[in-house]
N, C-alpha and C positions, 0 to 999 in steps of 0.2 A: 335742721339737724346738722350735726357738725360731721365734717367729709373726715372718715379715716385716713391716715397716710397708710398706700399700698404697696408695700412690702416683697422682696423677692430675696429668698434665701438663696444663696449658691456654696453648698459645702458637699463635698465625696462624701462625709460620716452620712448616713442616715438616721442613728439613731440620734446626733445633734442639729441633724435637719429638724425632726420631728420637737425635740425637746424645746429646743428656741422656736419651735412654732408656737405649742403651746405657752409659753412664756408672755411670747409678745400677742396672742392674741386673749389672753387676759386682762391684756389692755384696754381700755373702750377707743383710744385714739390710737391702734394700728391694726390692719386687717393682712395677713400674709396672704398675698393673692398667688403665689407661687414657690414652690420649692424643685432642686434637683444636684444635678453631683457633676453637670459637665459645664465646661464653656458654650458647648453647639446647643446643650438645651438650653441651656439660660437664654441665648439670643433670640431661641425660637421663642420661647414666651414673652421676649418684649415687645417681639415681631407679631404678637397676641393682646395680647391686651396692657392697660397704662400701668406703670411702675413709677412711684417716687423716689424710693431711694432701693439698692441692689446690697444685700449685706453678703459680700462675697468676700469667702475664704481664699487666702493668699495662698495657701498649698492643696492644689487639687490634684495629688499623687502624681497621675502621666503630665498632667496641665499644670499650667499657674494661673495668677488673679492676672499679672501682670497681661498674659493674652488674654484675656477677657476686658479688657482696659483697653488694650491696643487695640481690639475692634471694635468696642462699644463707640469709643469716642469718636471713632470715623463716622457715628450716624448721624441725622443731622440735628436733632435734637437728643443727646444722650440726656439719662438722667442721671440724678448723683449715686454715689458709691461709696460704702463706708466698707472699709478692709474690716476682714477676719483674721486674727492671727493668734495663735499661740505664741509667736517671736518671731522678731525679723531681722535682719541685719541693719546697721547702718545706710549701707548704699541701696537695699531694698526698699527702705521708707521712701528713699529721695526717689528713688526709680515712681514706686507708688503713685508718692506726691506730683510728680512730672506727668507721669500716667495719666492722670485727670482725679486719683481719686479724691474725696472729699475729705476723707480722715482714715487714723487706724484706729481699730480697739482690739483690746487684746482678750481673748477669750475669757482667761480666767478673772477677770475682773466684775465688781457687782452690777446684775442685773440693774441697778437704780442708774448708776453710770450708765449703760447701754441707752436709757430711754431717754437721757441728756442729752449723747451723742447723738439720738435718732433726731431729736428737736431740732438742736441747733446744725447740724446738717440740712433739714427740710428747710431751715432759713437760709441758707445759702452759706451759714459758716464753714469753718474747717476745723477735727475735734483733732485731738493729738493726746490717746491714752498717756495719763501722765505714768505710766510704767513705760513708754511709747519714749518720753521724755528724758525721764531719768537713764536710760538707753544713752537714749543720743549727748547727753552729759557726761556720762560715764566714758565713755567711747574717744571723750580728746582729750590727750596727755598735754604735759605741757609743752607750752610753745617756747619756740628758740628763735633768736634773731629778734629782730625789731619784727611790731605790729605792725599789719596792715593798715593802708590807708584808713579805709572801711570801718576798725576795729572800733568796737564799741563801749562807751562808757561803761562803770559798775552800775550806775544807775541801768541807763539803758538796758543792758542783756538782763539785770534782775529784774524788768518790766515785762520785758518778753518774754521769759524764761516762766512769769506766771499767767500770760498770756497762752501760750501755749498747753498752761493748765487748766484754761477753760476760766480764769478766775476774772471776774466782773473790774471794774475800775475801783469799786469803792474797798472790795474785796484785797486787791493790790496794794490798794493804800494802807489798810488796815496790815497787811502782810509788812510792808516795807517801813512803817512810821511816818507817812508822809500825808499830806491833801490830798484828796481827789483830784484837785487843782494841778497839782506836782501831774500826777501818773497821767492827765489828759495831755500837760504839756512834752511829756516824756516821749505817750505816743504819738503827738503830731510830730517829733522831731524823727520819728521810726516811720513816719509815713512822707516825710518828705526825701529822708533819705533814699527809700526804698524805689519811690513814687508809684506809692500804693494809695489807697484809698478808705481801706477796711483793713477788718482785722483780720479776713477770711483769708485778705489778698498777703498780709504781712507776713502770716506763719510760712503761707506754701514759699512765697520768694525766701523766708529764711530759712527753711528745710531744703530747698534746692539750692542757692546758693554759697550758702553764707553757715551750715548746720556747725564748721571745726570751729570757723573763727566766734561764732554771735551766741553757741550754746554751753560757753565754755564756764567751770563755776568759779566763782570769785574766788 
């Protein structure tokens, strides 16, 4: 029998505690083994029993996700963590992303998105709401003075740019007019630069690093 991923909701609402329980546990591949509304419960229930991934909400009224982040990951096995959010600022993604978490989603977004995110998370990816995205797009005017060293081709950043949208290699290619060929070579020139490995590894170093210069649009 195939092992459900175990689930822990952390949001102040109740009645969207309750609501995304039902939801995901219409699932056959997730079982929510826990819900509550603070940072101190959540930890007690990890301190309880196994948790895959923590679907915690980034504004928890007196608290944040952000403190929930900053002590989970002190443990010695944390597990992964997909933000909740209705909106975040720019420097809160990066905060986030530094934080340890895995990805954001943004609440209003569909339910079929959520169980993408929930997957490719359990794989050790990293999701990045493409509302999440288009943000961080939006967000850098333009630049003055000469480019940075670093700065990156038009190819390049439109590589990433649908990396970050969760989209496949071949999916990219098809986006951009090119080979699969092209977009593999694109990303190993995004993995050398970075001296990353994955793709999990590339978004977070360009969400903490690099989000004015590498997400900017053509």
């Amino acid at each position: 029998m195939k092992t459900k991923i175990q689930l822990l909701i952390v949001d102040d609402h109740m009645l969207f505690r309750e609501s995304l329980s039902r939801l995901l546990e219409a699932d056959a591949d997730y079982e929510v083994a826990g819900t509550c509304g603070s940072v101190q419960q959540a930890l007690a229930i990890l301190d309880r029993m196994p948790i895959d991934i923590v679907l915690l909400d980034y504004d928890l009224r007196e608290e944040s996700g952000i403190q929930f982040l900053q002590e989970h990951m002190r443990r010695p096995t944390p597990c992964r963590v997909l933000m909740l959010t209705s909106g975040m600022t720019e420097p809160d993604v990066v905060r986030a992303m530094k934080g340890g978490a895995s990805g954001i989603f943004l609440k209003n977004s569909p339910m079929a998105e959520l169980a993408q995110a929930l997957r490719r998370v359990k794989d050790g990816e990293s999701w990045l709401d493409p509302g999440v995205v288009g943000m961080l797009v939006a967000s850098v005017g333009e630049r003055q003075g000469e480019e940075p060293e670093d700065a990156l081709s038009s190819r390049e950043s439109s590589v990433l740019r649908y990396v970050f949208e969760g989209l496949s290699n071949k999916e990219i290619a098809q986006q951009l007019s090119i080979s699969e060929g092209s977009v593999k070579a694109v990303l190993q020139q995004l993995f050398a630069r970075t001296g990353v490995r994955t793709r999990s590894q590339l978004v977070r170093i360009a969400v903490e690093k690099h989000s004015k210069e590498w997400l900017k649009s053509d």
